[in-house]
C-alpha positions, 0 to 999 in steps of 0.5 A: 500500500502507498501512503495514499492508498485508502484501506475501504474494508478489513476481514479478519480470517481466524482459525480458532472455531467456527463463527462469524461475528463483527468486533468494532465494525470489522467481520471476524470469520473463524473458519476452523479450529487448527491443531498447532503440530505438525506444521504440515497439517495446519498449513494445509488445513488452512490452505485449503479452507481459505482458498475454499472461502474464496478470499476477494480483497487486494492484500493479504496481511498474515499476522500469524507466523505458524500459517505463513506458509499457507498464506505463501500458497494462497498468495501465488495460487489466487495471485493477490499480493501477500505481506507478513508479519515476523513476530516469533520464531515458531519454524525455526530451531529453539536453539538458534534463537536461544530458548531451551526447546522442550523434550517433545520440541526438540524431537520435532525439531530433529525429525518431521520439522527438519523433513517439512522446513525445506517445503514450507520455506519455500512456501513462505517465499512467495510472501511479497513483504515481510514485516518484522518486529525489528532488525533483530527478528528480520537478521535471523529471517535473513540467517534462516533463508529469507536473504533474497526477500523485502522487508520493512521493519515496523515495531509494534511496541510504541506508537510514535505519536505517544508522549508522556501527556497521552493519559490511559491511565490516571498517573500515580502521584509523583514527582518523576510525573512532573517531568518528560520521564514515562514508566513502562512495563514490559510483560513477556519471557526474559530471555536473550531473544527478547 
């Protein structure tokens, strides 16, 4: 989309049920509820109930990192442009963005992940843009196998426009309130990766 570019309608495709409802004036459509593993078998399910749908929009944007492949073969399939967001690491090896994979996570990790990742990867390549969290999340998709691909960096943690004077809450009383100081609290695992 160029800045210009008016957005006239937003869907939301989910797969977490089966129903159709409108959340602040926007359709949610839950077409399915996936299983989570293997990665093959949601993708697939995925693939098929979107292009099953019928999808008729200008872009598609997926936001969830475990059905990117399915949206790669979307895109090419129904030829409308894809973008993607790159917010976790859930294709990749635990390891290689250091977090201590479970028992069970690493043997899929060694056996049917290894098998499937050369497929969906590929897969994932006709995605138009990729939009990573940060430099960080788009160096390790570079790493992984998406060098060749355009990405743009947009954060999601602060709007730009937020300053001190932009109120949710009524501020605790005190003096650091007084200045341009801000309190910020980050809820999420600690870990390097993050």
């Amino acid at each position: 989309l160029k800045s210009e570019d008016q957005i006239r309608n937003i869907k939301v495709i989910s797969f977490d049920g089966t129903t159709t409802e409108t959340i602040n004036g926007v359709e949610v459509v839950r077409l399915v509820d996936l299983p989570s593993y293997p990665y093959t078998v949601p993708n697939e399910i995925a693939f098929r109930k979107l292009i099953d749908y019928g999808l008729e929009c200008d872009l598609i944007h997926a936001y969830n990192m475990d059905l990117h492949p399915a949206v790669g073969r979307v895109s090419e399939e129904i030829q409308i442009p894809a973008v993607a967001t790159l917010n976790s690491y859930s294709l990749m090896n635990r390891e290689e963005v250091n977090i201590d994979p479970s028992f069970k996570r690493k043997l899929y990790e060694l056996t049917l992940l290894r098998a499937e990742r050369p497929r969906l990867l590929r897969q994932m390549l006709n995605i138009d843009v990729f939009l990573p969290l940060s430099r960080a999340v788009k160096q390790k998709y570079v790493e992984w196998g998406l060098s060749d691909c355009e990405f743009k960096i947009i954060p999601n943690m602060i709007d730009p426009t937020f300053t001190s004077s932009t109120k949710v809450y009524p501020p605790k009383p005190s003096e650091k309130h007084l200045s341009n100081l801000v309190d910020l609290v980050y809820i999420g695992h600690l870990r390097p990766s993050k």
